[in-house]
C-alpha positions in Angstrom: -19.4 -6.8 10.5 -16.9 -9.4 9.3 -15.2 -12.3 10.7 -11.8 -11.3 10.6 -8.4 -13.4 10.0 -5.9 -10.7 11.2 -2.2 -11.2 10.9 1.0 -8.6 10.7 2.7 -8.2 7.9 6.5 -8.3 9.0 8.0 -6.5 5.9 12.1 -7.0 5.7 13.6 -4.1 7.0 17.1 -3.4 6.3 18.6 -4.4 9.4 16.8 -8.3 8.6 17.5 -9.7 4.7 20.0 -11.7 4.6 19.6 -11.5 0.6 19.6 -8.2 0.6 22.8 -5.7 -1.1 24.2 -2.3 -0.2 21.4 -0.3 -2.1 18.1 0.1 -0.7 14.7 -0.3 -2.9 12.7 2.7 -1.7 9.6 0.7 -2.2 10.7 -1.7 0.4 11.8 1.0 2.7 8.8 2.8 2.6 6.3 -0.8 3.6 9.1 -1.2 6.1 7.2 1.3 7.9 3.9 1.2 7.5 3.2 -1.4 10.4 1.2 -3.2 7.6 -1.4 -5.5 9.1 -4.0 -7.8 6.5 -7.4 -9.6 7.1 -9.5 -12.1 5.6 -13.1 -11.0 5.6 -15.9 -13.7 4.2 -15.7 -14.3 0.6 -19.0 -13.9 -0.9 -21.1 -16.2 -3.1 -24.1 -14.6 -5.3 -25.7 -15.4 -8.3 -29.1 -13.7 -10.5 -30.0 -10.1 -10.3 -27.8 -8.6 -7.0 -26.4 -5.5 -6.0 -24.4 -5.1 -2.2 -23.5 -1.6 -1.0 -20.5 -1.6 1.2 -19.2 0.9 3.9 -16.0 3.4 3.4 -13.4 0.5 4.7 -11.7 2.7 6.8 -8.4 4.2 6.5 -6.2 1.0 4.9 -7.1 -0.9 1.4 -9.3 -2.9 0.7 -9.0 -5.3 -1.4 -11.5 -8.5 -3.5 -10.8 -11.0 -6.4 -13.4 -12.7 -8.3 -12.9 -16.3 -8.2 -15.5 -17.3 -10.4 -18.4 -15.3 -12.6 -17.7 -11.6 -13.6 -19.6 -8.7 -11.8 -18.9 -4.8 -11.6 -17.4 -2.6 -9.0 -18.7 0.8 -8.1 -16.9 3.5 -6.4 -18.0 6.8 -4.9 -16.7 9.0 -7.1 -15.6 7.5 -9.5 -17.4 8.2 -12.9 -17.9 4.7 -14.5 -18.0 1.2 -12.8 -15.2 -1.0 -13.2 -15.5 -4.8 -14.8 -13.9 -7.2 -13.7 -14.1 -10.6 -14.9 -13.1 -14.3 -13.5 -9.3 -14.0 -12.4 -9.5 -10.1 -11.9 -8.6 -8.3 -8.1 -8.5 -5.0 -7.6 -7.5 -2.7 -4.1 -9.5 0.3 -3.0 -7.0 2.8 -1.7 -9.8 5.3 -0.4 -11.8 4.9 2.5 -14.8 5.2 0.2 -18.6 3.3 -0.3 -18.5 0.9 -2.8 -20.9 -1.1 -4.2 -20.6 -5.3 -5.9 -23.1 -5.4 -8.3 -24.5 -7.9 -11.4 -26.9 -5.3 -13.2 -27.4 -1.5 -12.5 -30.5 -2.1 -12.2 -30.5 -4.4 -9.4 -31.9 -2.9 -6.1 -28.7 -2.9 -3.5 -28.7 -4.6 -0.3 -26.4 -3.6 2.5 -23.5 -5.7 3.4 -23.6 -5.7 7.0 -26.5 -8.4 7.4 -25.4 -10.4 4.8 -22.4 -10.8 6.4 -23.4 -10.9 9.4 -25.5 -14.0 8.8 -22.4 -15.8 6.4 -22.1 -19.5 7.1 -18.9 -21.5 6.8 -17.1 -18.2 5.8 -19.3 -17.3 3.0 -22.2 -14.3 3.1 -24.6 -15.4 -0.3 -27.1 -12.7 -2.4 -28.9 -13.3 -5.2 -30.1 -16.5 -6.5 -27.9 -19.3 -7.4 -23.5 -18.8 -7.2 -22.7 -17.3 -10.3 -20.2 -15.1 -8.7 -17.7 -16.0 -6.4 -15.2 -13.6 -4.7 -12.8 -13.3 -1.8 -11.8 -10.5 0.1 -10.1 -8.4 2.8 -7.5 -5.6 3.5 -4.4 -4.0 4.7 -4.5 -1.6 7.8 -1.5 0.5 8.4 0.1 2.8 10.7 -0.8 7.0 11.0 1.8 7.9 8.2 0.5 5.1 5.5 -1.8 7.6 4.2 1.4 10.4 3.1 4.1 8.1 2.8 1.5 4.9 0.6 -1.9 5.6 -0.2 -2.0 9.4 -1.3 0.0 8.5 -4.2 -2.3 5.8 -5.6 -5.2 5.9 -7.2 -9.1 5.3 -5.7 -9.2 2.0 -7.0 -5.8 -0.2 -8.4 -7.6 -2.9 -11.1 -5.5 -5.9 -11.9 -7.3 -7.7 -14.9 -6.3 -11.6 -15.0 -5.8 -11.2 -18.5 -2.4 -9.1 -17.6 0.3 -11.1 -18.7 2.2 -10.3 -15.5 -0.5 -11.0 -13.2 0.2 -14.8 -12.6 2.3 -13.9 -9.7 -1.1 -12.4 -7.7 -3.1 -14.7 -9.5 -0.7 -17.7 -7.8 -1.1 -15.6 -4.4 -4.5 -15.5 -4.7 -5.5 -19.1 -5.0 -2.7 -19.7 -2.0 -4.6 -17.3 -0.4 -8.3 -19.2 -0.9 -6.6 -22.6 -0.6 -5.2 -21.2 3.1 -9.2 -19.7 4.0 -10.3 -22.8 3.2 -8.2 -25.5 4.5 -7.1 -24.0 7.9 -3.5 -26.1 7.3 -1.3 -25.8 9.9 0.3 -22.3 10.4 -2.2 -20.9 7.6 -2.1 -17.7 9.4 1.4 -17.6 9.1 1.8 -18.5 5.3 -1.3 -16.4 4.6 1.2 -13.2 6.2 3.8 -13.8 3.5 1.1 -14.7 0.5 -0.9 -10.8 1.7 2.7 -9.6 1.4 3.7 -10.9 -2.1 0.4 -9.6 -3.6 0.3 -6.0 -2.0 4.2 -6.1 -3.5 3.2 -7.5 -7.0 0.0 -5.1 -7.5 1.8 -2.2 -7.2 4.6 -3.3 -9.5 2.3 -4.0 -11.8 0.7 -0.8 -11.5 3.4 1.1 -11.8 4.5 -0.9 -14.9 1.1 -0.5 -16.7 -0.1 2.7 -15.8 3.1 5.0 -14.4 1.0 8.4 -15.1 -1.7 7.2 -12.5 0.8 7.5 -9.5 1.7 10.9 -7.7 4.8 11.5 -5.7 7.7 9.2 -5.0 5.9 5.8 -6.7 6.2 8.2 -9.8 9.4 9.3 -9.8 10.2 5.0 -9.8 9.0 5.1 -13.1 11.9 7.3 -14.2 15.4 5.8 -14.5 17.1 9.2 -13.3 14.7 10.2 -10.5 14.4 6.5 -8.9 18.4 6.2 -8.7 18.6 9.4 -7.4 15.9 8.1 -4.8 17.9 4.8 -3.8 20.9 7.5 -3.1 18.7 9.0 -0.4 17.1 5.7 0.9 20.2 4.1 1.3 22.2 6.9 3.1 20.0 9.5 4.2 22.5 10.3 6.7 25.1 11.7 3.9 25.0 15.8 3.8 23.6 15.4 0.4 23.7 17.8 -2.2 21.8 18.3 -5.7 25.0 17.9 -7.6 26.7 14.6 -5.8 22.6 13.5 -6.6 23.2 14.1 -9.3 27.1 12.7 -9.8 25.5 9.4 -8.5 23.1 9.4 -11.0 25.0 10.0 -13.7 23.6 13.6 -15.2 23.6 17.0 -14.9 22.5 19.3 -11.4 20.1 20.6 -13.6 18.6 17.9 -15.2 18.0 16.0 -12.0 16.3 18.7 -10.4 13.9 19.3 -13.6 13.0 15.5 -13.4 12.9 14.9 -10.0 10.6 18.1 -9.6 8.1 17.2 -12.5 8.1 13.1 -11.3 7.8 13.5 -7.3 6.3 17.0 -7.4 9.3 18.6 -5.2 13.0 19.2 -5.3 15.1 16.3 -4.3 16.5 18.1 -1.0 12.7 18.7 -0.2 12.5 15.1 -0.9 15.3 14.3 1.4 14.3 16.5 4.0 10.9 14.6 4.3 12.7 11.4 4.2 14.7 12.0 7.2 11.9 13.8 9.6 10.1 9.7 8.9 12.9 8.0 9.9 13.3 10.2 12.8 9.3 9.8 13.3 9.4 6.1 13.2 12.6 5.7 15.3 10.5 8.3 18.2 7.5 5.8 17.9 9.0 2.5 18.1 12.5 3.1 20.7 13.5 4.8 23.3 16.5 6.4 21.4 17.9 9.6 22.9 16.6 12.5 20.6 20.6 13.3 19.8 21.1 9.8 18.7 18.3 9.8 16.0 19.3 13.2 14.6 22.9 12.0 14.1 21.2 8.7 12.6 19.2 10.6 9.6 21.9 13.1 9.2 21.2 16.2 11.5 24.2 17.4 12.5 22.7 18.1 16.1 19.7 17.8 17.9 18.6 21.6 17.5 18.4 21.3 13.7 16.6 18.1 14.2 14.1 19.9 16.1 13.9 22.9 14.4 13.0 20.8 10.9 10.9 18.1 13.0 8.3 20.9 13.8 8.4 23.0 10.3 7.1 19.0 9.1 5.3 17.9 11.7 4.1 20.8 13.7 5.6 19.2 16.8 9.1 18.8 18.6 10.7 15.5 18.8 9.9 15.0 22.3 6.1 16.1 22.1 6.2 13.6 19.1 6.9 10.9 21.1 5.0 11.5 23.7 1.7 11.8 21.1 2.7 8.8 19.8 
């Protein structure tokens, strides 16, 4: 339905910042292995009385910013439509229909012929160009839906009127400038532009709304919990406990495990636990690494217990894992 700019999104891993200090951001490590890929769809220019009804986008995030004009955004689901004014973007973290509309009571189209008929990179609607907006999406690998996206909200609304928004404002006219330029390597500065405003929405998001976010991105919001959380990301090879947790961040056994439980939703060996079967999942997808190997590398003291907590998580053994996958 759209024409497509698709590039990777190469996300520093640990092994590759040169900038980057002996504690790991769990945030990073978590986009590290998504296998995050973006696109550019057509931007679309409308103007009048207009309504378009768009397709579930599938199992990434879509994403749009209004460039100039204000419409509304309409989510399945979702119990009132969202404004959104000159400036504003927003991601859609469900793979839900959603409509772009001026007035409720305009009559929808569908989106597929209008884009499907865009010239010079633009689908139009409507009468006149009132509204202009760009858009496209992140796709990402089988576990960006547990480890990303479940913890979200449908939609994530940045208004331009956020004082910290300039930094996705700025990436969002690179973006356009890039779509409409075609400079050389555009494709490649476009990458690292999709990357800084994926990484700027959801600090933002999780500075301005905290009790919107489930799981992990939640317990980030709380001092304790997210040092306890760089503990684990950086070393999840140590044989952890909930007291040296807690030692390294500084309180009680006890009032870790009350926080960690009411932030992330579980206890913080659960946590751990779940930590290590992705790095082990992600290691069995992307090398060759002798089974042994891995479980040594994400703190198993042998490749039986590996297994045997491989399978409780996954429902699968290492090796049938791989195979799968």
């Amino acid at each position: 339905m759209f024409r497509m700019l698709l590039v990777r999104l190469r996300v520093p891993v640990r092994f590759s910042s040169p900038w980057k200090t002996d504690r790991v951001d769990p945030l990073e490590d978590v986009l590290s292995l998504l296998d995050t890929r973006s696109y550019l769809s057509d931007g679309l220019i409308a103007g009048g009385t207009w309504a378009v009804d768009f397709e579930p986008p599938g199992a990434g995030v879509k994403f749009n910013a209004v460039r100039r004009g204000h419409c509304l955004l309409e989510v399945e689901g979702l119990d009132a439509p969202v404004e959104l004014a000159e400036g504003d973007c927003y991601l859609l973290t469900r793979p839900r229909k959603f409509r772009l509309l001026s007035d409720p009571a305009a009559v929808p189209k569908p989106a597929h012929p209008l884009f499907a008929a865009a010239a010079d990179g633009w689908a139009r609607t409507g009468t006149g160009d009132d509204v202009e907006l760009i858009g496209g999406g992140f796709s990402f690998g089988t576990r960006a839906r547990t480890l990303l996206l479940d913890n979200l909200p449908p939609v994530v609304h940045v208004p331009a009127a956020t004082p910290q928004a300039a930094t996705v404002r700025w990436a969002v006219d690179r973006i356009d400038t890039e779509r409409r330029t075609h400079r050389l390597a555009a494709g490649l500065v476009t990458e690292h532009l999709a990357v800084i405003m994926l990484i700027e929405i959801l600090r933002l998001h999780l500075d301005r709304d905290p009790a919107s976010v489930t799981g992990w991105l939640a317990g980030l919001t709380d001092p304790v919990v997210a040092s306890a959380l760089r503990e684990i990301h950086t070393h999840p090879e140590r044989p952890w406990t909930v007291a040296t947790l807690a030692g390294a961040a500084a309180v009680s056994r006890s009032t870790l495990a009350a926080r960690f439980r009411t932030a992330v939703g579980r206890g913080p060996l659960d946590y751990l636990t779940t930590w290590r079967i992705e790095l082990a999942a992600n290691r069995l997808r992307r090398t060759d690494a002798p089974v042994a190997v891995i479980a040594r590398d994400v703190g198993y003291g042998s490749e039986s217990a590996l297994n045997v907590a491989f399978k409780r998580t996954m429902n699968l053994t290492p090796a049938a894992y791989r195979r799968a996958n």
